[in-house]
C-alpha positions, -999 to 999 in steps of 0.1 A, spaced: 61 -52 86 22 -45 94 3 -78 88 -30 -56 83 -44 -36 56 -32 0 63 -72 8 52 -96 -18 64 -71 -38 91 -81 -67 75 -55 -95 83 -30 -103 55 -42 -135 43 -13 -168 40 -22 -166 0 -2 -135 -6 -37 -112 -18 -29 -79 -18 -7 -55 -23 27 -51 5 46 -18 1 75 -3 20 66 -31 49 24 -18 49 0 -40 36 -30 -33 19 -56 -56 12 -71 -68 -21 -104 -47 -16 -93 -22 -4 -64 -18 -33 -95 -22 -57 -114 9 -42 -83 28 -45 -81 21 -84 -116 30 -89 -117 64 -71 -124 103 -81 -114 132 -61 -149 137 -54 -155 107 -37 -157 112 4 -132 80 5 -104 100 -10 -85 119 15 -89 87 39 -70 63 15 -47 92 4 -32 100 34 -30 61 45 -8 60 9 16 94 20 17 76 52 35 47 33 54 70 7 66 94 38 75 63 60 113 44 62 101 16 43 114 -20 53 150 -17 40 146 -33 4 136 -3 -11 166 7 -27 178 -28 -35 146 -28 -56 147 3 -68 179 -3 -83 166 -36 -99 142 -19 -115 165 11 -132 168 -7 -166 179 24 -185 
């Protein structure tokens, strides 16, 4: 599991901010820049490919126990 934001390398704080997927994390600020950007914005391809890294990677193993969890109907 990475204990810094994919983005900003920010160490994960104790408090549980932020957002952890497939074992990366990403930090609250940097998770708030990603919800307010446009495709014209020079930060977009940065945090775009940091999120295909995550999509494209192994992921920690729960995954698919989660996954399943999720598949209500």
């Amino acid at each position: 599991m990475v204990e810094n934001c994919l983005f900003c390398r920010q160490q994960r704080p104790v408090t549980g901010e932020g957002l952890l997927i497939r074992g990366y994390f990403i930090c609250a600020a940097c998770e708030a820049k990603i919800t307010l950007l446009y495709r014209e914005d020079p930060d977009y391809d940065f945090y775009l490919n940091g999120l295909k890294k995550i999509w494209h990677s192994p992921g920690d193993g729960n995954c698919e126990i989660m996954a399943e969890e999720f598949r209500l109907w």
